[in-house]
C-alpha positions as CSV (number, residue, x, y, z in Angstrom):
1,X,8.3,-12.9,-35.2
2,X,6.3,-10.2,-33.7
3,X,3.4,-8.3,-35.6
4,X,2.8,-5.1,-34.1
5,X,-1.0,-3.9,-35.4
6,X,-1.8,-0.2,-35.5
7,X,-5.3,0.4,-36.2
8,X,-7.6,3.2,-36.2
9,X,-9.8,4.9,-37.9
10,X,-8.6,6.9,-41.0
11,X,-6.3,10.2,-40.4
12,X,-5.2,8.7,-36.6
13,X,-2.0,8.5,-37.3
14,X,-1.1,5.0,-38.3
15,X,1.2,4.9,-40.7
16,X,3.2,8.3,-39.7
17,X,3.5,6.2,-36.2
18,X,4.7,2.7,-38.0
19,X,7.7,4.8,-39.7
20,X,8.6,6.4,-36.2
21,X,8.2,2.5,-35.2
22,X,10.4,0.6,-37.5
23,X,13.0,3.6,-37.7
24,X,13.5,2.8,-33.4
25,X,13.0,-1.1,-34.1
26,X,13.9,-2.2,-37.2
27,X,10.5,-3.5,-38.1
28,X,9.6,-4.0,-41.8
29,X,5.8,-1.9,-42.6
30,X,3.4,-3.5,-44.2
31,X,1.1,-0.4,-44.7
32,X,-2.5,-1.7,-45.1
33,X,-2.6,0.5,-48.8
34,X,-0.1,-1.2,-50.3
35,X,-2.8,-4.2,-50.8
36,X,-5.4,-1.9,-51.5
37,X,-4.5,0.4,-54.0
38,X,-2.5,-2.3,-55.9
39,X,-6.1,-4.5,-55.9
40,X,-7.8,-1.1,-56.4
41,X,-6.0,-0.2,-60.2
42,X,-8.0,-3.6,-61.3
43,X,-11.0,-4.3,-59.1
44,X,-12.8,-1.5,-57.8
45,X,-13.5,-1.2,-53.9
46,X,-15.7,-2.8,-52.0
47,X,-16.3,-5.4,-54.7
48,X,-16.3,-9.5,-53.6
49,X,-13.2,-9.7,-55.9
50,X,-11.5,-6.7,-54.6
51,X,-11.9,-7.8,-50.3
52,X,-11.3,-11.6,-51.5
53,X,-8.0,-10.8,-53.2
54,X,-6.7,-7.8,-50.9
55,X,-7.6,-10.2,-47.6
56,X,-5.7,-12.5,-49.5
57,X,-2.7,-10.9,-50.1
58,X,-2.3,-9.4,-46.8
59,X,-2.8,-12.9,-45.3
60,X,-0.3,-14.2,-47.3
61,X,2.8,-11.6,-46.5
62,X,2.0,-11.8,-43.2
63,X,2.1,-15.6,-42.8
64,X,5.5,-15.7,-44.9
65,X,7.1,-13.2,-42.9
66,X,6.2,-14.8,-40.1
67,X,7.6,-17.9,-41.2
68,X,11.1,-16.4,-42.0
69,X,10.8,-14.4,-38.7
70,X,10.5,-11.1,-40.4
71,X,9.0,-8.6,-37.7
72,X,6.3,-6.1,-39.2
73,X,4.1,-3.1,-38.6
74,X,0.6,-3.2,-39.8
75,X,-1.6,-0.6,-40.3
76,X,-5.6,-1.4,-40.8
77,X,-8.5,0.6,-40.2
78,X,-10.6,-2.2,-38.0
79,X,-13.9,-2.2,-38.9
80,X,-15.4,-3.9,-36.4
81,X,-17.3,-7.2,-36.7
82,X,-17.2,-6.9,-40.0
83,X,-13.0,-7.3,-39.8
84,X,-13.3,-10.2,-37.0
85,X,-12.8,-13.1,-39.7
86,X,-9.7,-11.7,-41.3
87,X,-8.1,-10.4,-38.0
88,X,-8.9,-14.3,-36.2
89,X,-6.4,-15.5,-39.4
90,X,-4.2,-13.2,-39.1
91,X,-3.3,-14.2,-35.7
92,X,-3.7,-18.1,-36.5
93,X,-1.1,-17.6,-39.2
94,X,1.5,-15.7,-37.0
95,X,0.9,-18.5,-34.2
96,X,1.0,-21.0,-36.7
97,X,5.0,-20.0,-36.9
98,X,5.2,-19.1,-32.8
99,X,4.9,-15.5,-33.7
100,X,3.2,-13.0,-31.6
101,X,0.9,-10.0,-32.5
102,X,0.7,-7.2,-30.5
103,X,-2.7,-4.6,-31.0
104,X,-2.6,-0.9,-30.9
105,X,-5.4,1.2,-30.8
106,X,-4.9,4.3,-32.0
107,X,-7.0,7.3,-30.7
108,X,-7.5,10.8,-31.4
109,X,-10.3,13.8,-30.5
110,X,-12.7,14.1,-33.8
111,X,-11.3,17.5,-33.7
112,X,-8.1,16.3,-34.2
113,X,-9.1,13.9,-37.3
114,X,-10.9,16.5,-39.3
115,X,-7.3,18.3,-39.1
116,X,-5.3,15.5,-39.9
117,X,-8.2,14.0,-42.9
118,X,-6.7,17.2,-45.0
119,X,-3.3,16.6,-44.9
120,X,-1.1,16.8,-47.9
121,X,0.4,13.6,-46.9
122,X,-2.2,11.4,-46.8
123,X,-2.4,11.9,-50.8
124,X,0.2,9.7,-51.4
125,X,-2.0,6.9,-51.0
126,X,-5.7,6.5,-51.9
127,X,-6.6,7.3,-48.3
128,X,-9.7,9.3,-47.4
129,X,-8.9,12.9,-47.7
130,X,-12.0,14.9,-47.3
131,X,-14.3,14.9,-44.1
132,X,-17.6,13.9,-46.0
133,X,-15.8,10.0,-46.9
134,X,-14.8,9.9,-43.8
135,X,-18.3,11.1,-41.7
136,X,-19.4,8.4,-43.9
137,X,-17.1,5.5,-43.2
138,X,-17.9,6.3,-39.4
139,X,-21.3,6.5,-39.6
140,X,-21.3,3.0,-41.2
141,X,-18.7,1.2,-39.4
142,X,-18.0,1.4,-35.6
143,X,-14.2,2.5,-36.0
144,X,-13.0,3.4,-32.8
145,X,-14.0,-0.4,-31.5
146,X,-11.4,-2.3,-29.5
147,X,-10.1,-5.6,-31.2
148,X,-11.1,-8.7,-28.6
149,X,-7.5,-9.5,-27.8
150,X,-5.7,-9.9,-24.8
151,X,-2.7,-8.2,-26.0
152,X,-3.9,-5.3,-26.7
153,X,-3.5,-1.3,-25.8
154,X,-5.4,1.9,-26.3
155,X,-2.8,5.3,-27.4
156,X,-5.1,8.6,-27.6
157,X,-2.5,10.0,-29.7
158,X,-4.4,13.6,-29.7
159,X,-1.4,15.8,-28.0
160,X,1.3,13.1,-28.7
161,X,4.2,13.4,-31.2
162,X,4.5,10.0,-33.2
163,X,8.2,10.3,-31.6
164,X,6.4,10.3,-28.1
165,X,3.4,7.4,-28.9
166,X,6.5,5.1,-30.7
167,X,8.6,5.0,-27.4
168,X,5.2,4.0,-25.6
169,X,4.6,0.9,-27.6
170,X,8.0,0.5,-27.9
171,X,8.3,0.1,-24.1
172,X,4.7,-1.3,-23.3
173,X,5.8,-4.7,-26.0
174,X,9.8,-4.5,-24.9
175,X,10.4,-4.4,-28.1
């Protein structure tokens, strides 16, 4: 099983990339709001019951799809220190099953996000969508921080088309 992980900081581009992904690879997404909005409609965010039960969920997909050798694309907004815990069990559990996880870091100008923050697509979700939530979220996490993984690449997706930063990751992890 492989577990290719997109992450960024909100509006970057994850989740348009993972569909470009699995349409060249076949690769199941596991979009990192699925788990949060479904916690969301009972527990509201940021509570200890809301992060207990969406780490847990996510945790738990993962490790079964790893153990039936489903390969997936997952899209998280990496937080930092703050994520370190969740992301060290994340790769335990794929290991666990001889899986591999692959990192993507996803870059783009601020410029670039303040565009994309406004986008009609990201209301499909509850994603950020204004610029104040996500000035906010930057100013109290360190979001554009490199996960401390060997197996790991930086994409500054600024002037790329997902179509473009796809066939990079697509060739960089032969997958």
């Amino acid at each position: 099983m492989k577990l290719i992980v997109l992450y960024g900081p909100p509006a970057v581009g994850k989740l348009t990339i993972a569909k470009e992904l699995s349409r060249r690879t076949g690769y199941k997404i596991f979009h990192n709001h699925l788990t949060i909005d479904l916690v969301e409609s009972i527990f509201t965010w940021g509570t200890k019951d809301f992060n207990n039960l969406v780490s847990k969920y996510r945790l738990e997909l993962i490790e079964a799809a790893a153990a039936r050798n489903v390969n997936l694309v997952f899209t998280i907004v990496y937080a930092g220190i703050s994520d370190d815990q969740f992301i060290k069990e994340v790769v335990k559990r794929v290991k666990k099953h001889r899986g591999k996880v692959c990192f993507i870091r996803l870059l783009c100008s601020k410029k670039e996000l303040i565009k994309r923050v406004k986008r009609p697509s990201r209301k499909n979700f509850g994603k950020i969508k204004n610029l104040k939530k996500l000035k906010g979220l930057m100013q109290k996490h360190n979001l554009f921080s490199t996960m401390p993984y060997a197996n790991n690449i930086t994409i500054d997706n600024t002037k790329l088309s997902p179509k473009q930063t796809a066939r990079k990751i697509k060739k960089h992890f032969r997958l």
